[in-house]
C-alpha positions in Angstrom: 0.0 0.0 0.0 3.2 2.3 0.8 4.1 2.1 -3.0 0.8 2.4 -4.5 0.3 5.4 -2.2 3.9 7.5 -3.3 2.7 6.1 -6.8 -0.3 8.5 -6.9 1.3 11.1 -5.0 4.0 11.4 -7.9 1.4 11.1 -10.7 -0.8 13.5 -9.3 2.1 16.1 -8.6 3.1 15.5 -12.7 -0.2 15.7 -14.2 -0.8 19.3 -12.0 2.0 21.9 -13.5 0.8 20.6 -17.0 -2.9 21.5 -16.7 -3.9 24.0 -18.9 -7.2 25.6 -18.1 -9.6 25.5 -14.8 -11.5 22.7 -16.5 -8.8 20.5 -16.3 -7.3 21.1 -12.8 -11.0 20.2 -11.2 -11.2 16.9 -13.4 -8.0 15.9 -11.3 -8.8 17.2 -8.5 -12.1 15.0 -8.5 -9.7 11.8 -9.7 -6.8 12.4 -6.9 -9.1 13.7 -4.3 -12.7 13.0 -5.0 -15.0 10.5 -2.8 -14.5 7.6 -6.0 -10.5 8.3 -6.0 -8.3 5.9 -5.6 -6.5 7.9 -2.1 -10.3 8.2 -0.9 -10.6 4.4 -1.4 -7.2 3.9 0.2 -8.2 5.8 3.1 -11.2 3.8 3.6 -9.1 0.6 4.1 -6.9 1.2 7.1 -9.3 0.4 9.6 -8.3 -3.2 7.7 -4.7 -2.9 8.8 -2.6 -3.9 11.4 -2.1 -1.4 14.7 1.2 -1.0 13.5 0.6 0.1 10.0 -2.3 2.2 10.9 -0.5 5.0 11.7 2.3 4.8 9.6 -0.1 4.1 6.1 -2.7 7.2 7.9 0.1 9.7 8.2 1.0 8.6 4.7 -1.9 9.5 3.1 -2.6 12.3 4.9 0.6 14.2 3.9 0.1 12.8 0.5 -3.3 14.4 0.3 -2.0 17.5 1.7 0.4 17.9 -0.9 -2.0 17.6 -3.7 -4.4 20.0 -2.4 -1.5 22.7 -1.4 -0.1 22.0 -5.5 -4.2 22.5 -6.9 -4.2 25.5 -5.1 -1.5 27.0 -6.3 -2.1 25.9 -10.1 -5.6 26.9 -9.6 -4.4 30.5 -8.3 -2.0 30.9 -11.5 -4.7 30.2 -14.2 -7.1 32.5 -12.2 -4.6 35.3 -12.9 -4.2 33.9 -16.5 -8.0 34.5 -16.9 -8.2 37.6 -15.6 -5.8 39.0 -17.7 -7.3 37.4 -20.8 -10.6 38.9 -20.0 -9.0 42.2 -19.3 -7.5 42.6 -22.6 -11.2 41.3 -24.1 -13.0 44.0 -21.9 -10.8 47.2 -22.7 -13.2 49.9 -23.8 -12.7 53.4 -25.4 -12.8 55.8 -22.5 -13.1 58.8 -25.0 -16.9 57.5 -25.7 -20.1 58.7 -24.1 -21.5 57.0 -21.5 -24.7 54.9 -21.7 -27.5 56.4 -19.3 -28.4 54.5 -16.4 -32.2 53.7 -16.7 -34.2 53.6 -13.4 -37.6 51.7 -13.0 -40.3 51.7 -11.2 -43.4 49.9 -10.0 -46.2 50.3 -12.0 -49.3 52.5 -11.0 -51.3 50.0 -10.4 -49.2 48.6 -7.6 -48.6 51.5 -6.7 -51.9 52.5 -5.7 -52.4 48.6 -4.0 -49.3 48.8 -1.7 -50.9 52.7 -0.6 -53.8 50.9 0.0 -52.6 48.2 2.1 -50.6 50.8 3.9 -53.8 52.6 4.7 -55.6 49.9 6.2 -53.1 48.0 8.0 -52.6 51.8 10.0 -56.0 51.4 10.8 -55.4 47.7 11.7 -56.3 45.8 9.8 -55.1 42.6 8.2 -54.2 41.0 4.5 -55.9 38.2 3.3 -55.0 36.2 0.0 -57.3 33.8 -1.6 -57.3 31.5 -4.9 -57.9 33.1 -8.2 -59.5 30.0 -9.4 -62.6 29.3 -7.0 -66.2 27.1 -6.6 -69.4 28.0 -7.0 -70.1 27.8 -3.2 -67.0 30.5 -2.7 -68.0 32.4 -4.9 -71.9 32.8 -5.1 -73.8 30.0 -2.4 -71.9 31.1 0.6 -72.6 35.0 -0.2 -76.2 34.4 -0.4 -75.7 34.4 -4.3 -78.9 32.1 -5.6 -78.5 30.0 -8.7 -81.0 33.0 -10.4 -79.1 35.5 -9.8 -77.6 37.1 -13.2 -73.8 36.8 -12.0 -73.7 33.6 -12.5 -74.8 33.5 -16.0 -71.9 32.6 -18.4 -72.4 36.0 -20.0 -71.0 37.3 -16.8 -68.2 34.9 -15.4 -65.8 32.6 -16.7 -66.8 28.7 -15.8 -64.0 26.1 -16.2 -64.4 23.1 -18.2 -63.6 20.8 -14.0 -66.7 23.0 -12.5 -64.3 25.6 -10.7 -64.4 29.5 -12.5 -62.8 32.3 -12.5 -63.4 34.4 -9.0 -66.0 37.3 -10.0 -64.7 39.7 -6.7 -62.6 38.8 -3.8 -65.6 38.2 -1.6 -64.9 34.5 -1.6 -61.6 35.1 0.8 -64.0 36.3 3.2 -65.8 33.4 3.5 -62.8 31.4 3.6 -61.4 33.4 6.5 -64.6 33.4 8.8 -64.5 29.6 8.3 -61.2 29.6 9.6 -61.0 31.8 12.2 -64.0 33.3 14.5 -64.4 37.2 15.5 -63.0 39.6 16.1 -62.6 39.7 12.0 -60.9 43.0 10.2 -59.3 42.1 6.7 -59.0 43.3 3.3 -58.1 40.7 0.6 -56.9 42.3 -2.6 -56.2 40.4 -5.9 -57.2 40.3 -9.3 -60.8 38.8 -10.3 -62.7 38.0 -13.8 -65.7 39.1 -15.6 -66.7 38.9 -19.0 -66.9 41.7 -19.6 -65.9 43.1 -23.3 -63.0 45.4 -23.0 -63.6 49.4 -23.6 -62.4 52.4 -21.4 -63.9 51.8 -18.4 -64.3 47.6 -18.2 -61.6 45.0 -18.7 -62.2 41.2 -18.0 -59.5 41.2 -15.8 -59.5 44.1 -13.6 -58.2 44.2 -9.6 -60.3 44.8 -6.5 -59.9 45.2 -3.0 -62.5 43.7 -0.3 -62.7 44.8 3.5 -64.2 43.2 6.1 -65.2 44.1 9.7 -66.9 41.1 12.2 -67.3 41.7 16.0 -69.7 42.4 18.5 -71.5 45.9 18.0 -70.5 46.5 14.8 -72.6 49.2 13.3 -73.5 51.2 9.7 -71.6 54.2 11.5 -68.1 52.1 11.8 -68.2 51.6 8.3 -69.2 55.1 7.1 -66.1 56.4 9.5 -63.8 53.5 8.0 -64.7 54.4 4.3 -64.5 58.3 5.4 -61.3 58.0 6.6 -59.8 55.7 3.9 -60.6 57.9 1.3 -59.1 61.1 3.0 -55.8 59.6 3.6 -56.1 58.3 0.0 -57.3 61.2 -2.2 -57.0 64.4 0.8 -58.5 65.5 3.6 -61.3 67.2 1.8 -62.5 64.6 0.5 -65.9 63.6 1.0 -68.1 60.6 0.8 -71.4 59.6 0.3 -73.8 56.2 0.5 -76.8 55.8 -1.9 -78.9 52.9 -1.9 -78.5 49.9 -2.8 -79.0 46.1 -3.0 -76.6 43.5 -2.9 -77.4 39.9 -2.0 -74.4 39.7 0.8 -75.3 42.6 2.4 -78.2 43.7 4.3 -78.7 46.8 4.5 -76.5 47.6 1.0 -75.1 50.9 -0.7 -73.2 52.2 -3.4 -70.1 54.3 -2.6 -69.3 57.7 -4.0 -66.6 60.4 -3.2 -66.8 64.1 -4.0 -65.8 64.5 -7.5 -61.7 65.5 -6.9 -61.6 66.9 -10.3 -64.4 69.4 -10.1 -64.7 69.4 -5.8 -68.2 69.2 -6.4 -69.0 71.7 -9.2 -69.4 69.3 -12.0 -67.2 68.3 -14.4 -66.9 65.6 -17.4 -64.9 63.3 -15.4 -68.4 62.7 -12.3 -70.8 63.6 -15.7 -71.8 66.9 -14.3 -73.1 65.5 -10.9 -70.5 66.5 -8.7 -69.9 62.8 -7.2 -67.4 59.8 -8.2 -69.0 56.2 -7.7 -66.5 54.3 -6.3 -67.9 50.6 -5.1 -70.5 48.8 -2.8 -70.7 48.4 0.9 -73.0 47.4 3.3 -73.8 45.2 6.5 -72.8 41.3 6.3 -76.2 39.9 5.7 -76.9 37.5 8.7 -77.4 34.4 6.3 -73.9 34.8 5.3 -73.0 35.1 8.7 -74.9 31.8 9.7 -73.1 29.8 6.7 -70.0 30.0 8.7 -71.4 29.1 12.0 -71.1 32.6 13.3 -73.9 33.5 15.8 -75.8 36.4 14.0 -77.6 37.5 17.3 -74.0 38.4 18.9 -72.2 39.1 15.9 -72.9 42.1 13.2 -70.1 43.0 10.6 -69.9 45.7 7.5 -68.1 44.9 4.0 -67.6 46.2 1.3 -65.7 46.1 -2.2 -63.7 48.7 -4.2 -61.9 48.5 -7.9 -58.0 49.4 -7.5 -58.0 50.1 -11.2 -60.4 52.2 -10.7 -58.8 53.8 -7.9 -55.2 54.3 -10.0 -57.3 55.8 -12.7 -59.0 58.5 -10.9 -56.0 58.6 -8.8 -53.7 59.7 -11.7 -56.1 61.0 -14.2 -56.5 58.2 -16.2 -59.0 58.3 -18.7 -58.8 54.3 -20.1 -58.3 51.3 -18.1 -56.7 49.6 -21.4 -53.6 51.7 -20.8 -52.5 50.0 -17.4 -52.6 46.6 -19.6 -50.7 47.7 -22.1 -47.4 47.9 -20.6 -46.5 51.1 -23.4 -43.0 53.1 -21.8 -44.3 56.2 -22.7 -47.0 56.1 -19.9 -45.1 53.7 -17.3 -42.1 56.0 -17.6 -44.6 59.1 -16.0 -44.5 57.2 -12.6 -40.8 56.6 -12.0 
């Protein structure tokens, strides 16, 4: 074993010097030194040997490993410097040219808006929720008091799967999802991106993004979610910034509304952009109807809750002064490059 040991100690430190490239060196490293070499195997055999030889063969083939690696090293050190001068000479540039501009980017508007929004109502303490894009019926319509009549479910409205499953119409299914998992005190919003079939023109898009909020406790009231919506919108649009509730009906939420805000084009004078009325419709709201309650086993006699449901594309666009939604699809420079 002593010979065939200062055998492949000799061969190894031959084959080293010679190697020409970095490619080489690590194939011999692998065959002198690697787990299938013929010193690794050797080293697995002296439990086999006498006491005597033990240490004698072990200190052997330790110093002969030693070797090796300290001589890869230093090979491996010299090429690196060979390569780096290589490169150098390959990367020399003309100094006397103009430099290229650095280009900065940025998020896009859209996100923007959703990260301010999230910001907003995590201040007022409230948590995110995420939920599937692709849901079920009973998500999606049965657990919000949607019945099979009801227009939104219509394939002229929402996208149906070939398995059953569809397309989520609104992120009102995470609710559901979240009150089945976890019981009151409730306050979420779960933003995302939802589905309609809608035919694409300035204002609709069948993919669009929305943001719903939810509030489930004990003496919850119509008046906590006209000062959560009040507030929201000041710290979104400005202080004077005013909203307003019209009625409504929406099968989730008993009593419903539709959201506006004080037109913050026009402040209320009238304007093409709120159609001469002074007013901005921004979404629906309302109390959590107790039936929707009930499907998750809350108690509606102890428990009351408000949601409601507002377009972030629509927000960016009033936002920004956006008169198309198509634009944030688009991904066109010339308007992304405005909100670096």
């Amino acid at each position: 074993m002593k010979e065939e040991i200062q055998t492949l100690r000799q061969k190894a430190l031959e084959e080293i010097p010679i190697c020409k490239n970095l490619k080489e060196l690590e194939s011999l490293r692998i065959k002198f030194l690697g787990r299938k070499s013929k010193l690794s195997f050797l080293l697995s055999q002296i439990g086999q040997l006498s006491k005597e030889q033990r240490p004698v063969i072990g200190n052997l083939l330790n110093q002969s490993k030693k070797e090796i690696e300290k001589q890869i090293a230093v090979k491996k050190e010299a090429l690196l410097i060979v390569k780096q001068k290589k490169s150098k000479i390959k990367r020399e540039i003309d100094v006397t040219l103009p430099g290229r501009p650095v280009e900065v980017g940025a998020k896009h508007p859209l996100f923007q808006v959703w990260e301010e929004i999230e910001d907003i109502f995590i201040s007022l303490g409230f948590e995110i929720a995420e939920g599937p894009e692709i849901e079920t019926e009973y998500y999606n319509f049965d657990a919000l008091n949607t019945p099979e009549w009801h227009p939104a479910r219509n394939l002229s409205d929402t996208f149906y799967l070939k398995n059953g499953m569809l397309l989520r119409t609104e992120t009102s299914p995470v609710q559901i999802r979240v009150m089945e998992k976890y019981k009151p005190p409730i306050r979420i919003i779960a933003p995302g991106r939802c589905y309609r079939n809608d035919k694409p023109d300035a204002s609709h898009s069948p993919v669009f993004h929305q943001f719903e909020a939810l509030v489930v406790d004990v003496g919850i009231t119509f008046a906590d979610l006209k000062g959560t919506l009040d507030s929201f919108v000041k710290r979104l649009f400005g202080d004077k910034t005013h909203s307003r509730f019209r009625p409504h009906f929406f099968p989730f939420t008993e009593p419903s509304a539709e959201i506006d805000i004080l037109c913050i084009n026009c402040n209320g004078k009238g304007c093409k952009l709120c159609k001469n009325t002074g007013w901005l419709e921004m979404g629906g709201a309302g109390m959590v109807d107790p039936k929707v309650l009930e499907e998750v086993n809350y108690d509606s006699e102890k428990y009351t809750g408000f949601a409601f449901g507002l377009g972030i594309d629509r927000i960016t666009m009033l936002k920004y002064g956006i008169s198309d939604i198509r634009i944030l699809f688009r991904n066109d420079l010339r308007f992304l490059e405005q909100f670096v």
